[in-house]
SETORMI-324745 format. One record per residue (C-alpha): residue number from 1; residue in three letters; x, y, z. Coordinates in pm, whole numbers. Example, Ala and Ser with C-alpha at 12.3 -4.5 7.8 and 13.67 -1.06 7.14 Angstrom:
BEGIN
- i:aa:u:v:w
- 1:ALA:1230:-450:780
- 2:SER:1367:-106:714
REM end
This chain:
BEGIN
- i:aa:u:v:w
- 1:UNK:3348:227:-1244
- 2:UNK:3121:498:-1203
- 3:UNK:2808:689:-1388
- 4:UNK:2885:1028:-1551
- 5:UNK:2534:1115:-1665
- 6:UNK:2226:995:-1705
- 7:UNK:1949:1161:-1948
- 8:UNK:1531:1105:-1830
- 9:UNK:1264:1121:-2045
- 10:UNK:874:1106:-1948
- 11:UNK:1044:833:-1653
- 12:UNK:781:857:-1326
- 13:UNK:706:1237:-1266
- 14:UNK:1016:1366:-1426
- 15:UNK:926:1482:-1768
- 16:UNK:1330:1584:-1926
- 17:UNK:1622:1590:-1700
- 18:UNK:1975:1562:-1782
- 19:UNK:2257:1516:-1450
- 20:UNK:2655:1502:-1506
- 21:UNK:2791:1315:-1162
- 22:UNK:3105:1356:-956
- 23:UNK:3261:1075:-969
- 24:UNK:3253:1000:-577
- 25:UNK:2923:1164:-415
- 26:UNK:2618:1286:-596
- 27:UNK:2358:1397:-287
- 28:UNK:1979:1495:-438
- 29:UNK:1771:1702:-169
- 30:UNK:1406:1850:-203
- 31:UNK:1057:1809:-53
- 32:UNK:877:1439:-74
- 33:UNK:731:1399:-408
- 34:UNK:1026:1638:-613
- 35:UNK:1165:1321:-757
- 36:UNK:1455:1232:-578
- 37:UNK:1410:849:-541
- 38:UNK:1324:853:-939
- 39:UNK:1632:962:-991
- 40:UNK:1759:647:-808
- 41:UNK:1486:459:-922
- 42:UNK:1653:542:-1307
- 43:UNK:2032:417:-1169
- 44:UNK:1917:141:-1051
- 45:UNK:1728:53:-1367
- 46:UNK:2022:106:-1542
- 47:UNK:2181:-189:-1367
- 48:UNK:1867:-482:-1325
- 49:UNK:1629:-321:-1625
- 50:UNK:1369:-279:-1394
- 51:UNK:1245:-54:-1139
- 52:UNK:1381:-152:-747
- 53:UNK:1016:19:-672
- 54:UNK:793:-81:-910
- 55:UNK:780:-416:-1117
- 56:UNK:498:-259:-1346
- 57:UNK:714:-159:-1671
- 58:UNK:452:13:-1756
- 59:UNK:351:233:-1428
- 60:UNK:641:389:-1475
- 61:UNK:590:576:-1748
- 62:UNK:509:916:-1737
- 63:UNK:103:983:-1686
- 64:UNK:-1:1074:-1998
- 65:UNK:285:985:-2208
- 66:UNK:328:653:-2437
- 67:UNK:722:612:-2350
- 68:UNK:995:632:-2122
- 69:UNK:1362:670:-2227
- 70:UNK:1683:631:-2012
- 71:UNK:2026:687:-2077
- 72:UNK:2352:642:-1904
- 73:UNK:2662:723:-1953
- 74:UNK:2951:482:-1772
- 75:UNK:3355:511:-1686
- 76:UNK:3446:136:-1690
- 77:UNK:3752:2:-1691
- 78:UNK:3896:321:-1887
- 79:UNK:3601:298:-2146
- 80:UNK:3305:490:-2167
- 81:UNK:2979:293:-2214
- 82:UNK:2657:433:-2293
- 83:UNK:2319:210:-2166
- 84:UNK:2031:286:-2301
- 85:UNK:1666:140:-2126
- 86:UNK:1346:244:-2311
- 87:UNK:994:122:-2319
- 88:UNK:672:216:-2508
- 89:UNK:345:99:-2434
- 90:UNK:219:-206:-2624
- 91:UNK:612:-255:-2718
- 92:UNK:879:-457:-2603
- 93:UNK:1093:-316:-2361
- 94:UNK:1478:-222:-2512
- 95:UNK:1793:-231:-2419
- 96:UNK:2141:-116:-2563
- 97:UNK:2477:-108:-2482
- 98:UNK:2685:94:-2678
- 99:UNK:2401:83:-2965
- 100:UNK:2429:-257:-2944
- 101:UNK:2002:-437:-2860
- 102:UNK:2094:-712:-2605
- 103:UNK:1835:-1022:-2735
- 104:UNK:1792:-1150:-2326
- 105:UNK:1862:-900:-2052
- 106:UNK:2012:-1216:-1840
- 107:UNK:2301:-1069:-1986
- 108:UNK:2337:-759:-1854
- 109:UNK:2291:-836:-1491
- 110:UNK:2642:-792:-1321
- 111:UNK:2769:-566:-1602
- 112:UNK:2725:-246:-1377
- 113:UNK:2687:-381:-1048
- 114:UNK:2495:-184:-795
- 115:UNK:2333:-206:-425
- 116:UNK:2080:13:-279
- 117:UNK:1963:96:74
- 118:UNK:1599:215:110
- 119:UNK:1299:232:324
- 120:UNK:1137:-22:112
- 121:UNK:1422:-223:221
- 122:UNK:1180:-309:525
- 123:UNK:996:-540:323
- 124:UNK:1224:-791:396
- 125:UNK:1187:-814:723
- 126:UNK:777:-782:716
- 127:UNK:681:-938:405
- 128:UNK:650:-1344:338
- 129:UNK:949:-1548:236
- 130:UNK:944:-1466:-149
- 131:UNK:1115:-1129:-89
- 132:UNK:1421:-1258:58
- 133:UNK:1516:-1557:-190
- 134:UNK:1470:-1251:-417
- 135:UNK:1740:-1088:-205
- 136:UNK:1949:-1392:-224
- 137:UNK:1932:-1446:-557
- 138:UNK:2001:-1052:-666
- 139:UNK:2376:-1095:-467
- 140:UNK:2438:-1465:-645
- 141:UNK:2301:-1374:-1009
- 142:UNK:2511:-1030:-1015
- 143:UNK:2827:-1272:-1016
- 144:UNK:2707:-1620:-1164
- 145:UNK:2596:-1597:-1475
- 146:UNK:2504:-1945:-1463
- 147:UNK:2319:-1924:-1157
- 148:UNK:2065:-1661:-1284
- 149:UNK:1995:-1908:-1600
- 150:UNK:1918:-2217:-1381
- 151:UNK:1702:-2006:-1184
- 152:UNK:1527:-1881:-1451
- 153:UNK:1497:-2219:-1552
- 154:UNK:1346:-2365:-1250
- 155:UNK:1088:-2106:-1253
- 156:UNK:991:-2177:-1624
- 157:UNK:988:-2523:-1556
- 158:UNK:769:-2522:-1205
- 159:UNK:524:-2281:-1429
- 160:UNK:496:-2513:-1698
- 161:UNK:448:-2840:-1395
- 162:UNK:197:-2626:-1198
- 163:UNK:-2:-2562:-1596
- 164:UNK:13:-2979:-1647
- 165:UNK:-101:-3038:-1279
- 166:UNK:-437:-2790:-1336
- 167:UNK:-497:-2981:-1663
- 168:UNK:-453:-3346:-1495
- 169:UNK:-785:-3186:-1238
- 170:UNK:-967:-3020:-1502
- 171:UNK:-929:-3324:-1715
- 172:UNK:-965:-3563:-1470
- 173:UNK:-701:-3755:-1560
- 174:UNK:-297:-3813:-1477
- 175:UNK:24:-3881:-1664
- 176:UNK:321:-3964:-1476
- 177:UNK:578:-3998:-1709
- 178:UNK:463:-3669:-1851
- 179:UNK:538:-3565:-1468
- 180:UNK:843:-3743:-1456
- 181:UNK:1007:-3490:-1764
- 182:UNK:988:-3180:-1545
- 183:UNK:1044:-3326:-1197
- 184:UNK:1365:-3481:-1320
- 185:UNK:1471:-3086:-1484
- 186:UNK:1360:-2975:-1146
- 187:UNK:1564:-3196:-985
- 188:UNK:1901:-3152:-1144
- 189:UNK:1821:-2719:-1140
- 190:UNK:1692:-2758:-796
- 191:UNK:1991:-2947:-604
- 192:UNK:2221:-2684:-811
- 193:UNK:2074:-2358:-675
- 194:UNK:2064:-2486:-301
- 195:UNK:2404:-2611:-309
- 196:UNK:2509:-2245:-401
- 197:UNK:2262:-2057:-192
- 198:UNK:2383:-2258:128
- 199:UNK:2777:-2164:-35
- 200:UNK:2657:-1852:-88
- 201:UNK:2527:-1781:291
- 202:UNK:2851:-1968:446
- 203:UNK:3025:-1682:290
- 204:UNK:2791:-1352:354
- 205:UNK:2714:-1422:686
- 206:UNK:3042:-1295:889
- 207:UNK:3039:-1017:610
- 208:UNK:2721:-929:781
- 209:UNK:2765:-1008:1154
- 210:UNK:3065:-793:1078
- 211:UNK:2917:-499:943
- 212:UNK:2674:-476:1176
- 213:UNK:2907:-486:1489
- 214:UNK:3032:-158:1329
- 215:UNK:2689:2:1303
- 216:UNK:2590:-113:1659
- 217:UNK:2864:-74:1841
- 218:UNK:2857:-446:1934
- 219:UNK:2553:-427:2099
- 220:UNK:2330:-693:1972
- 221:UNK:2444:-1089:1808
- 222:UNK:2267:-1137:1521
- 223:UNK:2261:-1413:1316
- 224:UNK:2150:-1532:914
- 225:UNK:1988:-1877:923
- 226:UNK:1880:-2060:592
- 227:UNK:1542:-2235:545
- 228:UNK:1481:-2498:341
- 229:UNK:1294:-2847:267
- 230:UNK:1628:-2939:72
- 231:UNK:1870:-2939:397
- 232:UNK:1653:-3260:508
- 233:UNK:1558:-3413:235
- 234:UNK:1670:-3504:-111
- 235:UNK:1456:-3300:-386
- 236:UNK:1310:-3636:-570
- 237:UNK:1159:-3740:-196
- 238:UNK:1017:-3418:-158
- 239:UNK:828:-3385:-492
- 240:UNK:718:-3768:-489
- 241:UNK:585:-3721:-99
- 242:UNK:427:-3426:-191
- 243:UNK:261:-3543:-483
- 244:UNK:-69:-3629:-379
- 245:UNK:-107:-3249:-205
- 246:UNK:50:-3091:-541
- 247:UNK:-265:-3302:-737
- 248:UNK:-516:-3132:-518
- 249:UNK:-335:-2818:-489
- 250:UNK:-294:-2772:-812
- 251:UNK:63:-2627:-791
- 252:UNK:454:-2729:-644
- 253:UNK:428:-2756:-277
- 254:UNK:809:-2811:-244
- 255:UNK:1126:-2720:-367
- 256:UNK:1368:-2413:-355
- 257:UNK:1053:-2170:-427
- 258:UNK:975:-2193:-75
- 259:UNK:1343:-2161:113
- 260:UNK:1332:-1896:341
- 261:UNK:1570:-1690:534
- 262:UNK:1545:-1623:893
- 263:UNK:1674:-1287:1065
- 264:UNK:1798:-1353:1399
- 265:UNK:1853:-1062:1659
- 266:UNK:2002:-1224:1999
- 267:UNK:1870:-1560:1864
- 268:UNK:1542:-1399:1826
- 269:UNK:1306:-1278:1501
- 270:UNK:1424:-950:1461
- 271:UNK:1067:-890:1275
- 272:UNK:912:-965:1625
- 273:UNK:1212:-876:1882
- 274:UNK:1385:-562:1685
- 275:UNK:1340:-197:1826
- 276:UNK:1256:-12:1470
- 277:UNK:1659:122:1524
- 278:UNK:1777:-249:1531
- 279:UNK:1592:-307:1210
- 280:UNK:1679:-61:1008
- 281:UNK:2090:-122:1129
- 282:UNK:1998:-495:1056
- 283:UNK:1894:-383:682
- 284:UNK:2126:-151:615
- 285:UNK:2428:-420:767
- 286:UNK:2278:-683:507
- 287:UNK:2281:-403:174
- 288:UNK:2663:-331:329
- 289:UNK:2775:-670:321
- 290:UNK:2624:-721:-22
- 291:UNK:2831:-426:-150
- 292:UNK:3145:-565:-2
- 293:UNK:3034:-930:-106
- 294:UNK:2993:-836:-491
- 295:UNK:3273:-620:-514
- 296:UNK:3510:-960:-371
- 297:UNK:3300:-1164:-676
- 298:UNK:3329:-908:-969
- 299:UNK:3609:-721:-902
- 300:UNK:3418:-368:-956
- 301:UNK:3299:-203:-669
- 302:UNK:2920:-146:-716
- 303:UNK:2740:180:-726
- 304:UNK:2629:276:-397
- 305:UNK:2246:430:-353
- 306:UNK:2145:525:-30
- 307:UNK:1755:663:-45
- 308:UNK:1634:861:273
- 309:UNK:1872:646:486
- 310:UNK:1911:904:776
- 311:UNK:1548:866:887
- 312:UNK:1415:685:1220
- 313:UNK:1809:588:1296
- 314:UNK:1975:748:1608
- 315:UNK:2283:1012:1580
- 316:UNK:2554:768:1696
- 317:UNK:2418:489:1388
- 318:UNK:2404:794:1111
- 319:UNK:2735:845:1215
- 320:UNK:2930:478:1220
- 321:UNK:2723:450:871
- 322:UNK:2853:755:739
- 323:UNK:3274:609:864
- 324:UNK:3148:323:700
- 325:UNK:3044:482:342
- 326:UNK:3379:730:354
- 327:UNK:3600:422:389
- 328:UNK:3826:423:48
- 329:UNK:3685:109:-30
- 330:UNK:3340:254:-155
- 331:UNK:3338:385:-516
- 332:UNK:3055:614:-622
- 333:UNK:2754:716:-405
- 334:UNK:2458:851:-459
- 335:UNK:2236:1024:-166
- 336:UNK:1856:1153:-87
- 337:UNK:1775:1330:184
- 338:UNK:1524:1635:268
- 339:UNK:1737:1859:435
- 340:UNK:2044:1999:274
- 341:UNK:2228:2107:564
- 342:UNK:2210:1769:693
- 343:UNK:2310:1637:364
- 344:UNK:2611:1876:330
- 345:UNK:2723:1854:686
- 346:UNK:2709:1492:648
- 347:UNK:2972:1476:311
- 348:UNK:3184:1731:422
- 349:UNK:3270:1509:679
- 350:UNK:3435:1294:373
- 351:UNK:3662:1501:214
- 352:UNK:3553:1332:-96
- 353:UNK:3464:1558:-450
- 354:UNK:3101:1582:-366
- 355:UNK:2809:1758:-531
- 356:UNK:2445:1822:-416
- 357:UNK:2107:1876:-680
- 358:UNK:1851:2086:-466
- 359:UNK:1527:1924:-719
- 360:UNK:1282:2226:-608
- 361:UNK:1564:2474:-709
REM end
């Protein structure tokens, strides 16, 4: 699989732009603030119907302008597919496949799959434990179909439990069988998506310690280790312990909303214990063993985006990465970077088809 084109309209700061990709490396270089990561930005929409940025629909539209169209044009499996993403404000956003409007975009996660490597990427070492389930449960849903609908019915369903357990305060008053309906949905959803997170992780996690050795050079053990209230106790325990706290509260206390996954450098937080080097080599070892994990689930190997990923990491890292990204088992990849020397010194070193967009040209 890989993207020929892609058409932008009014999408961030780039008003009309059309780009026709080689098929293995596509490298955009140019000042901060030409544009390049929109252009990734727009890929990755392509894939997940959202920005990897920006979860605003809206904020990424254009200043000034009402819409933003994007279009893509796909070699898959011998067939050209065109994707089409567009939103206008006070609209519903759209999307197409082959003119075709998909009614839930549920659908179309997996279809093109696709991992990216960016500084934002950081955010899941610093930020609280909502950002790495999210991580978790981009690898799973890209291959499970039926993981990404229970998920998204556990979340409707702890929304609509949280709503009943503000009107039981406000009202001053308590129904537990009307409980008892969503705990027991919760339940059967809940057990389901840790079962297959803890599969899952069984399976990623020497993908990862693997990867990165390579990127290392062996120096550090690192480890993956899964959090959550589930691995002690069953799921109807923990809601009817909890249920006293959740009436106060207001809200679901417990459940697979709050598992958590630690990152372990020597046995240590690598949030607290990682030189900024180790971090970034952890980060880009875990988007390297998702690539390798989706392409064993789908059987398509993923689009590869890599956004500013030569900054703050030493020569001798850049350049196991780089081995690591030639290797014939990566499809197509796509590139930012500042300087174009360093860009085109870098994929020379391929001997892949390779082009590079210079945005301020």
């Amino acid at each position: 699989m890989h993207l020929q084109k892609i058409s932008l309209v009014n999408f961030k700061n780039i008003e009309a732009k059309t780009f026709d990709f080689e098929k293995k490396i596509n490298c955009f270089v140019g000042n901060n603030g030409v544009g390049k990561t929109n252009v990734l930005d727009a890929i990755y929409y392509l894939s997940f119907t959202k920005s990897y940025f920006n979860p605003v629909a809206t904020q990424n539209i254009k200043h000034n302008e009402d819409f933003f169209v994007i279009e893509g044009d796909y070699l898959l499996n011998d067939r050209t597919e065109k994707i089409i993403c567009s939103l206008k404000k006070g609209q519903k956003k759209l999307l197409k496949r082959n003119g075709k409007v998909y009614e839930r975009f549920s659908d179309h996660i997996g279809q093109f799959p696709l991992v990216i490597i960016s500084p934002a990427d950081r955010n899941l070492i610093i930020e609280g434990s909502d950002t790495r389930r999210k991580f978790i449960d981009g690898v799973i849903s890209q291959q499970d179909k039926q993981y990404l609908n229970s998920l998204i019915s556990y979340n409707k369903i702890i929304s609509q439990r949280n709503a009943l357990l503000k009107f039981f305060a406000a009202n001053r008053t308590f129904d537990a069988l009307n409980l008892s309906v969503y705990n027991e949905q919760l339940i059967g959803f809940g057990a389901e998506i840790h079962q297959k997170r803890k599969e899952f992780l069984e399976k990623f996690t020497p993908i990862f310690n693997e990867k990165y050795k390579i990127i290392s050079g062996e120096k550090e053990e690192v480890n993956l280790s899964y959090k959550s209230q589930l691995n002690d106790s069953s799921f109807e325990d923990l809601l009817a312990n909890s249920l006293e706290k959740d009436k106060i509260l207001q809200y679901t206390s417990t459940g697979i909303h709050k598992d958590d996954l630690s990152f372990l450098i020597n046995e240590y937080p690598v949030k607290k214990f990682g030189s900024q080097g180790q971090q970034k080599s952890y980060l880009i070892a875990l988007k390297l063993a998702q690539f390798e994990f989706i392409k064993k689930q789908s059987l398509i190997t993923p689009i590869l985006l890599l956004d500013d990923i030569f900054d703050k990491l030493d020569e001798h890292r850049v350049s196991q990465i780089v081995n690591l990204v030639n290797n014939e088992e990566f499809g197509q990849i796509f590139i930012t970077d500042t300087h174009f020397e360093r860009t085109e010194n870098v994929v020379k070193q391929s001997n892949k088809p390779y082009q590079i967009f210079n945005l301020e040209a």
